[in-house]
C-alpha positions as CSV (number, residue, x, y, z in Angstrom):
1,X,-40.8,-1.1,-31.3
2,X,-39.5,-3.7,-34.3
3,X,-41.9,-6.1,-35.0
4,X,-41.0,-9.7,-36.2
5,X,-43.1,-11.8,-37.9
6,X,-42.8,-15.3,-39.2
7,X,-42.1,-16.0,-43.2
8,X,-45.8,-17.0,-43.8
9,X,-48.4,-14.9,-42.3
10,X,-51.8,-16.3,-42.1
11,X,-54.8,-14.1,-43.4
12,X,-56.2,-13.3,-40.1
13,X,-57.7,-10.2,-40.8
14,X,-59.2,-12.0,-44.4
15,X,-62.5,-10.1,-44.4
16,X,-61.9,-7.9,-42.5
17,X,-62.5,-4.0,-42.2
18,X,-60.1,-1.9,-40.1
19,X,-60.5,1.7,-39.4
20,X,-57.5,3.3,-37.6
21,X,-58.5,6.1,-35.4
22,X,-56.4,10.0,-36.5
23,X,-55.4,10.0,-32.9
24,X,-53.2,6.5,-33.6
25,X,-49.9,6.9,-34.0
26,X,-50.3,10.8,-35.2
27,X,-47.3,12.5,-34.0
28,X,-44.3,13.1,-36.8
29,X,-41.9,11.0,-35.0
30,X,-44.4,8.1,-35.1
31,X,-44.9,8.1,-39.6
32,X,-43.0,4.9,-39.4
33,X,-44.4,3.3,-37.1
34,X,-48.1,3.9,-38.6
35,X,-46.5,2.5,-41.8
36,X,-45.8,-0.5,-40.1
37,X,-49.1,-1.2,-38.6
38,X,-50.7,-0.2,-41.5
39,X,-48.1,-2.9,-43.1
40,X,-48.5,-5.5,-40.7
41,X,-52.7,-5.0,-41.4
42,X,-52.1,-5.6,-45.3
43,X,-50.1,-9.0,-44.4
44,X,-52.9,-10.3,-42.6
45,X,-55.1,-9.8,-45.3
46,X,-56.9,-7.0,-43.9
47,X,-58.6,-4.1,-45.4
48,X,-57.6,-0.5,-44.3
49,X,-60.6,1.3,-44.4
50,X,-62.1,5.3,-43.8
51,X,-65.5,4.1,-43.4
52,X,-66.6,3.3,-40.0
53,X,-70.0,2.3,-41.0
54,X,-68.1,-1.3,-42.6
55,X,-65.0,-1.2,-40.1
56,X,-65.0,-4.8,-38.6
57,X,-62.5,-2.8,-36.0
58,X,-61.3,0.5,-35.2
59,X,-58.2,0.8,-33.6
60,X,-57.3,3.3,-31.3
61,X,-54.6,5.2,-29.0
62,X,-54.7,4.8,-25.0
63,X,-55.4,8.7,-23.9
64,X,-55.4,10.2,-27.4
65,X,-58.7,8.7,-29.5
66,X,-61.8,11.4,-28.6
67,X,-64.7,8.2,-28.0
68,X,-67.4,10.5,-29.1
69,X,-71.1,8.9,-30.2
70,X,-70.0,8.7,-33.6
71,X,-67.2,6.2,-32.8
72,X,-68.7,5.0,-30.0
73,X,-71.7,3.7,-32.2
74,X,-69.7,1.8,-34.1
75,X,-68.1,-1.1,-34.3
76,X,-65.6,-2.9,-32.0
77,X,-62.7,-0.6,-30.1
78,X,-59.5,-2.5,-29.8
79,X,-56.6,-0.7,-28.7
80,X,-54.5,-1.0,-31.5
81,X,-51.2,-3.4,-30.5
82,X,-54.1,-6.0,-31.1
83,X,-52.7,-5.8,-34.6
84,X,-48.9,-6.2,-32.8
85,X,-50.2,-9.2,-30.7
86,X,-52.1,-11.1,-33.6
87,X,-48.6,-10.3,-35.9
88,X,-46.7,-11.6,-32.8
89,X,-48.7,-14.7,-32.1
90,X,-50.2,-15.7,-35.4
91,X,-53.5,-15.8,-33.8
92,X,-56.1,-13.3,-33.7
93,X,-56.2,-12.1,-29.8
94,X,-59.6,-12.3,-27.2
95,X,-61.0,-8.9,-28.5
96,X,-62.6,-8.3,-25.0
97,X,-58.5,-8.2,-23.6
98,X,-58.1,-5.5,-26.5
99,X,-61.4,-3.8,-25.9
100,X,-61.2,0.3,-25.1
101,X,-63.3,1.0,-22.3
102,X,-66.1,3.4,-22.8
C-alpha cells in the first residue's frame, strides 16, 4: 500500500508517544512497510517509543497483537492504519473508530 502525503505535514502526533506493537507489520516481506509507518509517525511529529508506561498510543495488528494485561493496562489500542488515515487526511481520526476491541 503507497502512501501519499501532502508537501507540508502538520505535527499531529506533536507530543505524542507511540508504541508499535512486535506483532505489527512483523513478517520479512512487510520491513518496508514498518519503515514507512514508522516514517509517516516521525513526519507527524510523533515519538516512537518502547515504553508503554508513556505511549500516548499503541498500535496494533488485526489477529496478530496478543492483548494480554500488560498491554491491555495501558494506554489507548488503535489499530494501526490510524497513522495511514491521519497521514491520508491531515487530521487526527475519532480514536474510538480506531479502537481494538478487548
Amino acid at each position: 500500500m503507497r502512501m501519499t502525503s501532502s508537501p507540508s505535514v502538520l505535527p499531529l502526533l506533536r507530543g505524542k508517544f507511540i508504541y508499535i506493537d512486535r506483532c505489527v507489520l512483523c513478517r520479512a516481506e512487510e520491513e518496508e512497510q514498518l519503515k514507512q509507518l514508522e516514517g509517516r509517525i516521525k513526519t507527524m511529529s510523533g515519538t516512537i517509543t518502547d515504553s508503554l508506561d508513556i505511549a500516548s498510543f499503541v498500535l496494533a495488528m488485526p489477529l496478530q497483537t496478543v492483548l494480554d494485561a500488560a498491554l491491555q493496562a495501558r494506554s489507548v489500542i488503535v489499530y494501526y492504519w490510524f497513522i495511514d488515515h491521519a497521514t491520508e487526511t491531515g487530521a487526527l481520526p475519532d480514536v474510538l473508530g480506531y479502537e481494538v476491541d478487548s
